[in-house]
N, C-alpha and C positions, 0 to 999 in steps of 0.2 A: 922375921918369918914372912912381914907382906912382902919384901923385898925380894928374897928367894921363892913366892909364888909368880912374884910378877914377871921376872926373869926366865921360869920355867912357860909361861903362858907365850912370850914372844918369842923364846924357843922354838916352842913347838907349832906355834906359828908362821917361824919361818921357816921350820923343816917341811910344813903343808905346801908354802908356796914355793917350796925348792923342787918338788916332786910334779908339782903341774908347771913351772918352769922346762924341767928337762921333759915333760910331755908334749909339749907345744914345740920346744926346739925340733924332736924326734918328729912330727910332724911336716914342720918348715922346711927339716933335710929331706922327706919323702917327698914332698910337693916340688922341691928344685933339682929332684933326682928324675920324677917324671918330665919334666921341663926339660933337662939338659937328655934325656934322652930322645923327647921328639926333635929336637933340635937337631941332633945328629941323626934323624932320619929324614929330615928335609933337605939336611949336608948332601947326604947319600944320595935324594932325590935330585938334590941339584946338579952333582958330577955326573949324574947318568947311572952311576949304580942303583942295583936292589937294594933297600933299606932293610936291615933285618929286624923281624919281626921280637918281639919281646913273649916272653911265656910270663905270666904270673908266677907265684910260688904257689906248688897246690895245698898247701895250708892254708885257712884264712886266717889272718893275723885276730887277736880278738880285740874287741870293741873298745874304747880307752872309757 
């Protein structure tokens, strides 16, 4: 019986840190998506083109 609490407890412990794992990633893809978008607007800026401008989304996404 301890053996199948103990297992249950590292479980569900690592179900915890599976979920703030893929939080942080989702994160990390936002931050290098803002990144590689100013990049191609200083691309833009550099050849002499208008850089287009970016709209948000008009939802706010909610708070993690």
């Amino acid at each position: 019986m301890r053996r199948i609490l103990t297992i249950g407890v590292l479980m569900a412990g690592m179900a915890v840190a599976g979920c703030e794992t893929m939080q942080g990633a989702g994160r990390d893809m936002q931050s290098a998506g803002a990144l590689l978008t100013d990049q191609a607007a200083n691309s833009q800026v550099q050849m002499g083109q208008a850089p287009t401008t970016y709209a948000p989304p008009a939802v706010t996404p909610q708070p993690y």
